[in-house]
C-alpha positions as CSV (number, residue, x, y, z in Angstrom):
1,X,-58.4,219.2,72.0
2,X,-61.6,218.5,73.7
3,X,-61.5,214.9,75.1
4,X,-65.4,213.4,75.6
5,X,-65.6,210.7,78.0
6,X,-69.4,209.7,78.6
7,X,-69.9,208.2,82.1
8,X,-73.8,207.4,83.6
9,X,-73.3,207.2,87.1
10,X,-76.4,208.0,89.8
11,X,-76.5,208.3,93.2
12,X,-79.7,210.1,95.2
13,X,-79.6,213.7,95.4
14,X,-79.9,215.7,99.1
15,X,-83.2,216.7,98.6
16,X,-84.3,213.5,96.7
17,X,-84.6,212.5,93.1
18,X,-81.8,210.6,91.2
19,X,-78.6,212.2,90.3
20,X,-76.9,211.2,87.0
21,X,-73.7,212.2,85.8
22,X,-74.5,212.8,81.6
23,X,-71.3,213.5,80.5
24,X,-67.7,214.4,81.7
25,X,-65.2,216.5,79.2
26,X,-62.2,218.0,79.2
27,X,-63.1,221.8,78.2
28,X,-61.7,224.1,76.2
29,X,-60.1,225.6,79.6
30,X,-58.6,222.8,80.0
31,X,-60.3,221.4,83.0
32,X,-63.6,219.3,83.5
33,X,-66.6,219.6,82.5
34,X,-69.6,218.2,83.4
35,X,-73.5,218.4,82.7
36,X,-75.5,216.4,85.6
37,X,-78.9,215.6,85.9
38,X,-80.9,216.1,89.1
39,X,-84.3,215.1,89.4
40,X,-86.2,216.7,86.0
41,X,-83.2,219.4,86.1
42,X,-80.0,219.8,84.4
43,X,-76.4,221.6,86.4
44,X,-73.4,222.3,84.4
45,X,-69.8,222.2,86.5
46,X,-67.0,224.1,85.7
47,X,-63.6,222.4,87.4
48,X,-65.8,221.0,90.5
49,X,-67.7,224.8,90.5
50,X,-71.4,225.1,90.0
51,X,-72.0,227.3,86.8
52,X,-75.9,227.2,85.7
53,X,-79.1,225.2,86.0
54,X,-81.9,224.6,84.5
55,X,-84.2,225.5,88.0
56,X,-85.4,229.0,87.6
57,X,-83.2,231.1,85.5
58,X,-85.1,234.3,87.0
59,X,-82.2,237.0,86.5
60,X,-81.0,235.6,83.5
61,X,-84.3,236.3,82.1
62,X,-84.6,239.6,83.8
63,X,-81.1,240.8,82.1
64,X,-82.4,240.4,78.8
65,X,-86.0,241.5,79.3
66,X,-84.9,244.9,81.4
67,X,-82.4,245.4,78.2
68,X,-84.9,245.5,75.9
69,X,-87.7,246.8,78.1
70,X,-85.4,249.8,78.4
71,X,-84.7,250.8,74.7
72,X,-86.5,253.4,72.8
73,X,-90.1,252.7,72.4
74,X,-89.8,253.2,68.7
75,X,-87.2,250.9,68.2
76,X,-88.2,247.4,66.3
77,X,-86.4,244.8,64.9
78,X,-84.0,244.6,67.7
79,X,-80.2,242.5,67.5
80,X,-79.0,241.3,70.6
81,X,-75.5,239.9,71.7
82,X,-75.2,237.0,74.0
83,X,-72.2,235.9,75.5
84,X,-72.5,232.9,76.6
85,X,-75.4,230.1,75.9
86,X,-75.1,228.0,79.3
87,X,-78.5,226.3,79.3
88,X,-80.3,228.8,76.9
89,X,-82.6,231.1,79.3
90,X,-81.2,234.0,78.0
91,X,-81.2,233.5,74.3
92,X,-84.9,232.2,75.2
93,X,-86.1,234.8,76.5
94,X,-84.7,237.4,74.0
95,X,-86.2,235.4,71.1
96,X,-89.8,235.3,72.7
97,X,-89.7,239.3,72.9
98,X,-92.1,240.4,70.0
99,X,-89.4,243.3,69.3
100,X,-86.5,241.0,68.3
101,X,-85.2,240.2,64.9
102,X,-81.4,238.5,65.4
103,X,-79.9,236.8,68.2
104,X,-76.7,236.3,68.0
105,X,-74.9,233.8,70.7
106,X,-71.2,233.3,71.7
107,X,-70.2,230.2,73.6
108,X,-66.8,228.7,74.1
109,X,-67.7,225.2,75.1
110,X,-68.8,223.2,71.8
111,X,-70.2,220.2,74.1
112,X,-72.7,222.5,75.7
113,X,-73.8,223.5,72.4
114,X,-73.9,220.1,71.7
115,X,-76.5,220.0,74.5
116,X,-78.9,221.3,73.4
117,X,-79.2,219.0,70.7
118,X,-79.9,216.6,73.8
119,X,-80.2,216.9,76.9
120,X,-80.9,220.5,77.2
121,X,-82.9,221.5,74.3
122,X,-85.6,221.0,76.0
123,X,-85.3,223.0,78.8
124,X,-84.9,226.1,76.9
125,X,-86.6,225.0,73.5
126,X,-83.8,224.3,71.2
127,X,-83.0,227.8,70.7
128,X,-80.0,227.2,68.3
129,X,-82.7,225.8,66.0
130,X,-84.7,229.6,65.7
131,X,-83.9,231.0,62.4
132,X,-83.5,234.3,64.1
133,X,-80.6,232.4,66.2
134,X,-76.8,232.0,65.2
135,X,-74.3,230.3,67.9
136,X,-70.8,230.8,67.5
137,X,-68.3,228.7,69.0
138,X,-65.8,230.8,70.1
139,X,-63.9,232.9,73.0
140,X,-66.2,235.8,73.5
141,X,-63.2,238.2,74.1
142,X,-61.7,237.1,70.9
143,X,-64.7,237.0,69.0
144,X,-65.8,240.9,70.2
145,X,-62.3,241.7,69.2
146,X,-63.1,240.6,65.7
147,X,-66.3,241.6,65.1
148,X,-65.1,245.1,66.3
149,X,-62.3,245.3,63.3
150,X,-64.4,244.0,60.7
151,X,-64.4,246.4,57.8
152,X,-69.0,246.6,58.4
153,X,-69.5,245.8,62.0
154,X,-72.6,244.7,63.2
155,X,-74.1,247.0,65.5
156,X,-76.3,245.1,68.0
157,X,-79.1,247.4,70.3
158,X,-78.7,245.2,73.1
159,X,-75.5,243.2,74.2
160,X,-75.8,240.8,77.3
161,X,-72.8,239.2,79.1
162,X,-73.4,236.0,81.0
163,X,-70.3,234.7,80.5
164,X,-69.2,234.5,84.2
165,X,-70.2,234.5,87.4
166,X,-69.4,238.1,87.9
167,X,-66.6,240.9,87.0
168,X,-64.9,239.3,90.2
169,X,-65.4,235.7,89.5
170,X,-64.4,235.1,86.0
171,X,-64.6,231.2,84.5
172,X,-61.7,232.2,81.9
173,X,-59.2,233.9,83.1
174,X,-58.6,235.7,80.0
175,X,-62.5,237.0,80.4
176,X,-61.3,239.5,83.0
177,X,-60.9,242.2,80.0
178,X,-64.2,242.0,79.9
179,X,-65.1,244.3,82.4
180,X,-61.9,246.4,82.4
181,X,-61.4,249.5,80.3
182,X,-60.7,248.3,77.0
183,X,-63.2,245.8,77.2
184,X,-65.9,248.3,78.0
185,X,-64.8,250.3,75.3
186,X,-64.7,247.8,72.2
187,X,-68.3,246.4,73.9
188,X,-69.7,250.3,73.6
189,X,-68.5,250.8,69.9
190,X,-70.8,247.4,69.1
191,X,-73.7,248.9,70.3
192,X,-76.1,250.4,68.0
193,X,-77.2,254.4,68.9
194,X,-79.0,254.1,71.5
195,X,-78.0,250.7,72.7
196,X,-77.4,249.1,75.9
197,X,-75.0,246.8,77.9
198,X,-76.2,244.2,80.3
199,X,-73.7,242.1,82.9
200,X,-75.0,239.3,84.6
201,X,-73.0,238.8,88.2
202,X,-73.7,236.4,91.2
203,X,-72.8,239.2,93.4
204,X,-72.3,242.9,93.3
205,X,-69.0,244.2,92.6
206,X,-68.8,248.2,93.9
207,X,-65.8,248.6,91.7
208,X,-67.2,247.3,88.5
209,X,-70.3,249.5,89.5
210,X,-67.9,252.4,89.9
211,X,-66.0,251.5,86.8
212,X,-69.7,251.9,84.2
213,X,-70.7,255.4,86.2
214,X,-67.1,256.6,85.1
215,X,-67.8,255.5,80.9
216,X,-71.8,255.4,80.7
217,X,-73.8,258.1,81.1
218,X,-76.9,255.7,82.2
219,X,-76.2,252.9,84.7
220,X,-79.0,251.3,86.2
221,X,-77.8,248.6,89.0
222,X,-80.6,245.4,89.3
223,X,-81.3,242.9,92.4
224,X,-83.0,239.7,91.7
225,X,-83.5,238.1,94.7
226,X,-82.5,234.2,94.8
227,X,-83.8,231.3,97.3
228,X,-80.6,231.5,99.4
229,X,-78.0,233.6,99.8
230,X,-77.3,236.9,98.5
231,X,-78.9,238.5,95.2
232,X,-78.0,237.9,91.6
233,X,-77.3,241.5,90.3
234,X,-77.8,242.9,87.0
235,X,-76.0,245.9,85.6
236,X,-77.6,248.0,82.7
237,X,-75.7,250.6,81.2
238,X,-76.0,252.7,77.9
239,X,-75.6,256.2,76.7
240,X,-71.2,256.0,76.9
241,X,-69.8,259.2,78.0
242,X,-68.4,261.7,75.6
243,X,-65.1,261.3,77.0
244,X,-64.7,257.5,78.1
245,X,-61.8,256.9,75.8
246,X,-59.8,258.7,77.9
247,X,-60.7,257.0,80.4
248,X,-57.8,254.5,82.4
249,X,-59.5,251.8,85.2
């Protein structure tokens, strides 16, 4: 059960601007989590690990805009999948494309859709509140798993994953499916005819890169350069090979 203990505390942040702790809960992982405010932004920890901000969002963005960019140019009416809702950039930016009827969003954590009731509507425009919108509380793995047995699937033209911070860096343990076999495979029977996959990932991962050439037939490997470090990297795949249910990772 999700324990909420609110607790203000501030102290100056290193580059200036007041740091306030909003809120500390015990997540449905089990462990803390937090949701600070720096300055005019927002962070969201994870167990003492940095998850998301609300400071750019760049390759967040760019997953969902080069998924759609990339589908058929007849296509209209678009559904997209979102796994995970973080701080909203990538629901956002789906539901400003002109070509997009249905969002539908997947997030474990019900205090950080709480959030956006609050403190982080804002930042993203209180996407939950879009008619075209529906967020789901639950594990994504789960909640693919389900969707794929039901007796009328939903077949969705884009599906983006920004769940973790990469294949190699899971937040859940249990998200590691994911980006194995069978996870790739129940995520390709959701798609729609034509669909495409997008992974969000802090780093790149040469094996997960490996592991899409082997079951897609399109794979299409994205750098977004960030303001330190190395880049954020999207992966794009669609088209699933003939034969990628025979396929063992």
């Amino acid at each position: 059960m999700e324990q909420r203990r609110s607790e203000r505390t501030a102290d100056t942040a290193p580059g200036g601007g007041e740091t306030v702790t909003l809120e500390r809960v015990t997540g449905q992982t089990g462990g803390d989590l937090v949701l600070r405010r720096v300055g005019a932004h927002y962070e969201i920890y994870s167990n003492g690990v940095f998850l998301m901000d609300t400071r750019d969002g760049t390759s967040e963005r760019e997953m969902v805009r080069a998924s759609l960019s990339a589908l058929p140019h007849g296509r209209s009416l678009a559904r997209v999948l979102i796994g995970g809702l973080g701080v909203g950039f990538s629901a956002r930016e789906a539901l400003d494309h002109p070509r997009v009827a249905r969002v539908d969003v997947v997030e474990l954590e019900p205090r950080v859709i709480a959030w956006h009731d609050g403190e982080l509507g804002e930042a993203a425009g209180y996407v939950h509140r879009d008619p075209r919108c529906r967020v789901h509380n639950a594990d994504i793995v789960a909640w693919l798993d389900d969707a794929r047995a039901a007796a009328d699937p939903v077949r969705y033209d884009v599906i983006c994953l920004d769940t973790d911070n990469g294949p190699d860096w899971t937040v859940v343990e249990g998200n590691g499916r994911l980006y194995e076999g069978a996870g790739l495979d129940t995520l390709a029977d959701l798609l729609a005819p034509g669909g495409l996959l997008a992974f969000w990932s802090a780093n790149s991962v040469s094996a997960f890169e490996e592991a899409l050439r082997a079951r897609f037939a399109s794979v299409e490997v994205i750098e977004v350069p960030v303001a330190r470090g190395v880049p954020d990297v999207v992966y794009l795949a669609g088209s699933p090979s003939a034969d990628q249910s025979s396929l063992d990772m």
